[in-house]
C-alpha atoms as one frame of an Amber mdcrd trajectory, in Angstrom:
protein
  13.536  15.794  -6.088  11.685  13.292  -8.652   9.677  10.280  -6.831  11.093
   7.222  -6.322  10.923   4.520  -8.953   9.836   1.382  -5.900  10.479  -1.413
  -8.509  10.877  -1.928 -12.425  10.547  -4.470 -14.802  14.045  -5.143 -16.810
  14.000  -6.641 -19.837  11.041  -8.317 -22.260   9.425 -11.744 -21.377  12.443
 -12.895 -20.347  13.442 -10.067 -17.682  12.812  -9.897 -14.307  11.683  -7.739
 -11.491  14.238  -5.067  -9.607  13.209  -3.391  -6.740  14.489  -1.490  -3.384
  14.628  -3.144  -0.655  12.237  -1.497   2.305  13.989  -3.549   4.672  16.859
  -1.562   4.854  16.128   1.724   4.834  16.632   4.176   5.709  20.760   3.831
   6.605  21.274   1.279   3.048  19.927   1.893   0.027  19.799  -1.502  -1.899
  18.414  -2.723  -4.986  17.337  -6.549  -5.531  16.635  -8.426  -8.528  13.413
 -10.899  -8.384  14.407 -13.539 -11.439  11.862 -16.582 -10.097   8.285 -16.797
  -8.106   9.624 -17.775  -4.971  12.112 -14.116  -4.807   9.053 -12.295  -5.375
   6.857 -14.165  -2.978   9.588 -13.813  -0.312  10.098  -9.830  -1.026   6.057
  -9.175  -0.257   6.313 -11.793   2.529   9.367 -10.364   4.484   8.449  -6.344
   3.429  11.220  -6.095   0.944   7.997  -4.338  -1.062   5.214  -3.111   0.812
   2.260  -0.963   0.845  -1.255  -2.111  -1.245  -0.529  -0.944  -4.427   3.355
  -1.656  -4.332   2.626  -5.170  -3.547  -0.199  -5.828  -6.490   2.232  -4.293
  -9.250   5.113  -6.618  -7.729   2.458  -9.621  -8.022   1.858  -9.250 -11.354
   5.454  -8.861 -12.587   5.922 -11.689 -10.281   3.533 -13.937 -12.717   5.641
 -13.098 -15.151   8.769 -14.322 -13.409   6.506 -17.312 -12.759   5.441 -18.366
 -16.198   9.220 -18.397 -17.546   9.234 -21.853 -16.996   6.114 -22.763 -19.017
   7.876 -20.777 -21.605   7.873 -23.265 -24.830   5.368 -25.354 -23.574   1.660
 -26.340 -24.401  -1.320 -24.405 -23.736  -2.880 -26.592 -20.418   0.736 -26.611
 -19.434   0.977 -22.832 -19.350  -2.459 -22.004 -18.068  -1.859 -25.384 -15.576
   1.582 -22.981 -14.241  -0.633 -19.901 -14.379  -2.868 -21.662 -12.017   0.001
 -22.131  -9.555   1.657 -19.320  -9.608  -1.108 -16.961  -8.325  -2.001 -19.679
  -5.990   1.342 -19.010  -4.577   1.479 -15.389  -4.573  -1.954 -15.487  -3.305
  -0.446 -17.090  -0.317   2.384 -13.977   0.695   0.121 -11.642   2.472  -3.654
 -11.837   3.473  -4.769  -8.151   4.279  -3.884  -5.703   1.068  -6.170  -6.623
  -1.685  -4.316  -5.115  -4.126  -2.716  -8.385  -4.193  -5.613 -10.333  -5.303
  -6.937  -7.777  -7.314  -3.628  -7.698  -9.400  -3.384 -11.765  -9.594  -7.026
 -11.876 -10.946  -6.670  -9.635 -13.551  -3.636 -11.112 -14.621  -5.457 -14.465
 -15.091  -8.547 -12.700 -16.598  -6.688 -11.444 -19.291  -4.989 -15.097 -19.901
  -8.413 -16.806 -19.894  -9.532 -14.115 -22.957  -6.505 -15.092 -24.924  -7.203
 -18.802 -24.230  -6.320 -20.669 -28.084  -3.983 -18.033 -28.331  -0.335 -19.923
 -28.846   1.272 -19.276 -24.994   3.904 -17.258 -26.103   1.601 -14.775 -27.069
  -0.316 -14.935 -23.954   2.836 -13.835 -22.640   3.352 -11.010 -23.892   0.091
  -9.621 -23.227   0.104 -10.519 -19.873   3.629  -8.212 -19.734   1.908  -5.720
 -21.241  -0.750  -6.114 -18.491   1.633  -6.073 -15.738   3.013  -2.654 -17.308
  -0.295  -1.069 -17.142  -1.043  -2.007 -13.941   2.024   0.061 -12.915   1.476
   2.847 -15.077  -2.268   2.911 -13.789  -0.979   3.102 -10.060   1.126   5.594
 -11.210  -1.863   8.049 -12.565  -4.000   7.247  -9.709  -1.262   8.189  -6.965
  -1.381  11.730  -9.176  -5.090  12.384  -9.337  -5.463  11.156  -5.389  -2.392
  13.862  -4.594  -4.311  16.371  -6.330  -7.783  15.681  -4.869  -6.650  15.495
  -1.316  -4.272  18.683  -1.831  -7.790  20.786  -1.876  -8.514  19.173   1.686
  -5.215  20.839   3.250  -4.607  24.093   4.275  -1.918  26.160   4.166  -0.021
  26.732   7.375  -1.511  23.888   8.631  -0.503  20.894  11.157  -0.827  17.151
   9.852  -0.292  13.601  10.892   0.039  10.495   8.999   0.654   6.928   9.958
   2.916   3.814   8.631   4.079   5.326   5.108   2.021   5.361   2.512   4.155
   7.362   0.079   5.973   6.831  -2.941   7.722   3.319  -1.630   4.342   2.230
  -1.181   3.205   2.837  -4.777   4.698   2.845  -8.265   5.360   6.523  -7.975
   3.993   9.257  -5.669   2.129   8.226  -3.138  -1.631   7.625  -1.344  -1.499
   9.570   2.001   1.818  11.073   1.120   0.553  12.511  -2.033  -1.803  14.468
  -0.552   1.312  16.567   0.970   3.466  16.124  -2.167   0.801  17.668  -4.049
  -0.316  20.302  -1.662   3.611  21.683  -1.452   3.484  21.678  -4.996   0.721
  23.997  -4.981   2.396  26.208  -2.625   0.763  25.626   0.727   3.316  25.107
   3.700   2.629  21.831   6.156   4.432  20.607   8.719   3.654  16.570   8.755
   4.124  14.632  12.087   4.743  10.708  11.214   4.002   8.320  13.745   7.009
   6.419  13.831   4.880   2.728  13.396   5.712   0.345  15.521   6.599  -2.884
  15.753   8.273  -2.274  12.021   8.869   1.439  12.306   7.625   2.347   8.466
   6.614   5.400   9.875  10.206   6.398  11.240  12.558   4.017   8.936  10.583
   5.120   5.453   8.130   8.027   5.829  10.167  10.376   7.299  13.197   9.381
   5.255  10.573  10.009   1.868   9.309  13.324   2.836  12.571  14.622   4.322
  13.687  13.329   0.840  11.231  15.660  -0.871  11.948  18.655   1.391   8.665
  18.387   3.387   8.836  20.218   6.864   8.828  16.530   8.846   8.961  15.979
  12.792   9.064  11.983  13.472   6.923  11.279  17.008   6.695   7.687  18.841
   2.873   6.145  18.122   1.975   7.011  22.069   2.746  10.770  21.854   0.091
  11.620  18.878  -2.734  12.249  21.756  -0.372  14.961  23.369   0.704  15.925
  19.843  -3.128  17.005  19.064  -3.689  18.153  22.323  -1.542  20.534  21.683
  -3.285  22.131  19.061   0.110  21.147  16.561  -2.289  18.904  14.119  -5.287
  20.137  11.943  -5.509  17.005   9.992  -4.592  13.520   9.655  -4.024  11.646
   6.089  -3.340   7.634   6.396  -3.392   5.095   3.248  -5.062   1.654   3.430
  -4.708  -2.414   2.575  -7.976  -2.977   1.957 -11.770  -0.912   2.417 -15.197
  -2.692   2.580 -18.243  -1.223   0.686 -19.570   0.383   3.722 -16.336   2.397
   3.826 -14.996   0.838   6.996 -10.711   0.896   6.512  -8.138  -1.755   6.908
  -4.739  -0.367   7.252  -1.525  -0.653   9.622  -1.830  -1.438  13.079  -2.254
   1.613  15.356  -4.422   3.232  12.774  -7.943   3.099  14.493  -5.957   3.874
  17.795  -5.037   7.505  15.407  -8.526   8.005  14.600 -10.112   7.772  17.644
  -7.557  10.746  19.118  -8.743  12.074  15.942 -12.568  12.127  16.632 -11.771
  12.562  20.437 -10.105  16.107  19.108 -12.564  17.052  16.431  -9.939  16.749
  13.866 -10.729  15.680  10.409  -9.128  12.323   9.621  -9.203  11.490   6.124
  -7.994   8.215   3.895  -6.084   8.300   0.850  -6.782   5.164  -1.523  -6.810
   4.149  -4.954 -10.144   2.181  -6.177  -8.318  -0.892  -6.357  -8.003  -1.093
  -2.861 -11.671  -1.510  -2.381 -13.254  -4.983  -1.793 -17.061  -4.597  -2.885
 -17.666  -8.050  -1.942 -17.388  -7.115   2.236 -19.903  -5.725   3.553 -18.111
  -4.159   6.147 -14.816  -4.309   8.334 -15.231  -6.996   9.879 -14.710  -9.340
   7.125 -11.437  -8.164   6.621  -8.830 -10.722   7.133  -6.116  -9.326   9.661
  -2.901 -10.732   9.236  -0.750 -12.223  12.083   2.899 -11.475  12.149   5.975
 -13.208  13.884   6.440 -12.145  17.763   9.884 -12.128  16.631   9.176  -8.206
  15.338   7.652  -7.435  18.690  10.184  -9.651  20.943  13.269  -9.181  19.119
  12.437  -6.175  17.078  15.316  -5.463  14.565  17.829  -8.332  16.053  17.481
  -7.190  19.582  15.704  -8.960  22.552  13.596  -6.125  24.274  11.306  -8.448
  26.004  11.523 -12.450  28.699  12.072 -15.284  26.982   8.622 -17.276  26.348
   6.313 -14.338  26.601   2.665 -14.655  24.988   3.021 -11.872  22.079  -0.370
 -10.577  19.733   0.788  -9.082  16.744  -1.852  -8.049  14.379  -0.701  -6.490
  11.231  -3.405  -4.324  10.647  -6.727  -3.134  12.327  -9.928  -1.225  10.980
 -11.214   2.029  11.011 -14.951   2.168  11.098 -16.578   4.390   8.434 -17.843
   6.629  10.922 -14.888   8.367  12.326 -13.431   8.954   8.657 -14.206  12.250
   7.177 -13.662  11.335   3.564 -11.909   8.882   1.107  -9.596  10.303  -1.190
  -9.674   8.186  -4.354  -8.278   8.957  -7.839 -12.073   9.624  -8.679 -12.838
  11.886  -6.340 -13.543  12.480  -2.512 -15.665  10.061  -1.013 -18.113  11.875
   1.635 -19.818  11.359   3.822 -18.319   8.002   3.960 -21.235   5.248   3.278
 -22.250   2.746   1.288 -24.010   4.701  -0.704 -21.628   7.286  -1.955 -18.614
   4.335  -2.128 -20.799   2.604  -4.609 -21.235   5.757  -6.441 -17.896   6.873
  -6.533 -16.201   3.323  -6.678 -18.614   1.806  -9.569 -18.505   4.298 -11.846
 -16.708   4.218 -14.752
């Protein structure tokens, strides 16, 4: 079974972004198109696209989607739209820096072309947007193959949230790790936490690797303690939204919950991440912004009330996962370990 293609750009200059739409999977299957700024602000908003690198390549094909209406016009009238439409998209989601990372390369390359006549700018910045995509692509290859090594045959693992191919352009973060490993030969059987309040976990991962004819057994979040306990897991693989230099991991909520059970069993629990996901400017986790979501997904969680009218909800988006109870960083350059400062800016920085 090939990969899944996420999104696409159709068309030149002119086109427009297609994608699938997260929301509702796993019983539709549904394409949308993304022809202005505000689609493709609402799609990373409301999870149409999700997952860190998924939602950077839709941000940069959504600049493109942006600028259409500067097309024709004068050079501080293009830049002046450039200006506002990553100011927008800037404003979607808080946590996965992916998103940022994407929007200030976009305008990096803009800025060299600067004298350039706008159309032209245009067209580079396309071809920007396409490399972003095909990078993510490569990466989600090299981090399958890296992490594959970690895995052993036979053996029991657990992931969290999905952080497969929908996440991606192509293959995968956490979920290549077991893509790559079955395409070595070795035999896993993955246990995915089924994610709540969103259910990514049960509505997308399962749906991916059952897809791909991985061995899959879907588990509610509060079983994964018995789950280990029972000697069924010898590993657990999760992706992440955004990691600090010290190494310390922002990803779904319930994540740091997993890792604890982890250390509290003495099972490895390793990260899967491209480099773009790392924010060198935060010292650690706790500079990570955490994203608030409506208590509508906890309160009336997929059009059904489950809980009194006027109740106080929390819903965090995301938590962190200090350094210290992550065995290693799988990044397309490499396994990061022991996970420090030290060996992120080694493997991170160089080129």
């Amino acid at each position: 079974m090939n990969s899944l293609e996420t999104l696409r750009w159709i068309g030149g200059v002119d086109g427009h972004l297609q994608m699938i739409d997260q929301t509702l999977l796993p019983v539709e299957f549904v394409e949308i198109d993304c022809r202005d700024v505000e689609a493709v602000w609402e799609a990373i908003k409301m999870l149409r696209v999700r997952g860190a690198p998924a939602i950077g390549i839709s941000a940069a094909y959504g600049v493109m989607v942006g600028l259409q209406t500067a097309a024709g016009k004068d050079e501080a009238a293009f830049f002046g739209r450039l200006e506002e439409v990553t100011e927008y998209l800037a404003s979607s989601r808080p946590t996965a820096v992916n998103l940022f990372w994407a929007l200030e390369r976009m305008k990096r390359r803009a800025e060299q072309l600067r004298g350039t006549p706008p159309a032209e700018i245009a067209e580079a910045l396309l071809a920007e947007a396409r490399e972003i995509h095909e990078e993510d692509k490569r990466m989600c290859r090299e981090i399958g193959r890296y992490g594959a090594e970690l895995l052993g045959d036979g053996q029991g693992v657990l992931t969290h949230c999905n952080a497969g191919g929908l996440a991606t352009a192509d293959y995968g973060t956490a979920l290549a790790v077991f893509f790559a490993a079955a395409e070595s030969g070795k035999q896993l059987h993955v246990y995915a936490d089924e994610t709540r309040p969103l259910l990514q976990g049960a509505r997308l991962t399962s749906w991916e690797l059952q897809r791909r004819g991985i061995d899959v057994t879907l588990i509610c979040d509060s079983m994964a303690a018995q789950v280990m306990r029972e000697g069924r897991i010898q590993a657990v693989v999760t992706g992440a939204d955004r990691i600090a230099a010290n190494g310390d991991v922002a990803n779904k909520i319930g994540t740091y919950g997993v890792a604890l059970l982890a250390a509290a069993h003495e099972i490895p629990f390793y990260v899967a991440a491209p480099t773009s996901t790392f924010d060198m400017s935060l010292q650690s986790g706790t500079e990570i912004p955490i994203e608030q979501r409506d208590p509508k997904e906890i309160t009336h969680g997929f059009g059904r009330q489950t809980a009194p009218d006027g109740i106080d909800v929390y819903n965090p988006a995301f938590d962190v996962t200090p350094a210290e109870l992550i065995r290693a960083i799988i990044c397309e350059r490499g396994v990061i370990r022991p996970v420090n400062t030290q060996r992120v800016l080694e493997v991170v920085t160089h080129e």
